[in-house]
C-alpha positions in Angstrom: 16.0 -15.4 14.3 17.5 -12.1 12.9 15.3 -8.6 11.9 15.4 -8.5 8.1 14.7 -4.5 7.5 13.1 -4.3 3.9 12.6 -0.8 2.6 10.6 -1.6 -0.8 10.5 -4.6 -2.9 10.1 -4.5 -6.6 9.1 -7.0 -9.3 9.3 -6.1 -12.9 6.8 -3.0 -13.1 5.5 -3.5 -9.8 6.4 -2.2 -5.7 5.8 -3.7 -2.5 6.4 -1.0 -0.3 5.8 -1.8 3.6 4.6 0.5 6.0 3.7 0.5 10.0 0.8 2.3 9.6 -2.1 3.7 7.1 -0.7 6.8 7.4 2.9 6.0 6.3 1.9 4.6 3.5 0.1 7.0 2.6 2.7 9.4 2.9 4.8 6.9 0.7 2.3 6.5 -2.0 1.8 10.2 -2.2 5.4 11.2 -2.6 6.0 8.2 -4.7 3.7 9.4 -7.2 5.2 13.1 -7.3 8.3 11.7 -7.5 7.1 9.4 -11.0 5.5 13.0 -12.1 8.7 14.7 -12.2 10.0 11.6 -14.7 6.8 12.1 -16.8 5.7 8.6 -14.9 2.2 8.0 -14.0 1.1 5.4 -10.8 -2.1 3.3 -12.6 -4.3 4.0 -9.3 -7.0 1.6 -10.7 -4.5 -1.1 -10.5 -3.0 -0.2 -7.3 -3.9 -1.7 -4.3 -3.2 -2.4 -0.6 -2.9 -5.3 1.5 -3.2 -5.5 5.5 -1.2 -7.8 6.7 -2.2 -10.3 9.9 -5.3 -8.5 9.7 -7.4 -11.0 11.9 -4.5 -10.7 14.6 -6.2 -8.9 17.5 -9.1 -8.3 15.6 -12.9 -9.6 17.1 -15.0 -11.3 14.5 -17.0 -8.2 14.0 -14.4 -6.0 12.3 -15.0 -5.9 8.7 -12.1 -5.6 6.7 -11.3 -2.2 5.1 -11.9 -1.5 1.5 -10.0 1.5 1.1 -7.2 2.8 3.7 -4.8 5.2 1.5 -6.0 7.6 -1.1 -3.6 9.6 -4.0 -4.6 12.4 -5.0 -7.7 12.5 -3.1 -8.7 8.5 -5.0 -8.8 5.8 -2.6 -7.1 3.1 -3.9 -8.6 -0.4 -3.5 -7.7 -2.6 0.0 -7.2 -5.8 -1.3 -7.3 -9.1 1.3 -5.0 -11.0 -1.2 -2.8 -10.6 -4.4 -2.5 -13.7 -6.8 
């Protein structure tokens, strides 16, 4: 098998963006939405939303998945378990 390296994946209006940790894509999501301010955009941050993947992969029972894990602006945007 080879290593596919996927920097952002879009769809219409919508991003994936992938990200080792919380706090890269945080980073991401953050600069992301200065960048859109400079082109008079604006990230909808009611419809955006996170997703952990392989979350129960080293993970006991007893861990509750998150419901937030990355904020813009200082709103915590929604930790979804799975997009339709």
């Amino acid at each position: 098998m080879g290593i596919c390296i996927l920097i952002w994946l879009g769809y219409a209006d919508d991003l994936v963006i992938p990200a080792k940790s919380a706090e890269d894509l945080n980073a991401m999501l953050n600069e992301l939405n200065e960048i859109f301010g400079e082109y008079c955009l604006k990230m909808n941050q009611e419809k955006t939303e996170t997703l952990i993947l392989n979350w129960k992969l080293g993970k006991g029972d007893n861990n509750e998945y998150p419901k937030s894990i990355v904020n813009i602006k200082g709103t915590a945007i929604k930790n979804s378990r799975d997009f339709k």
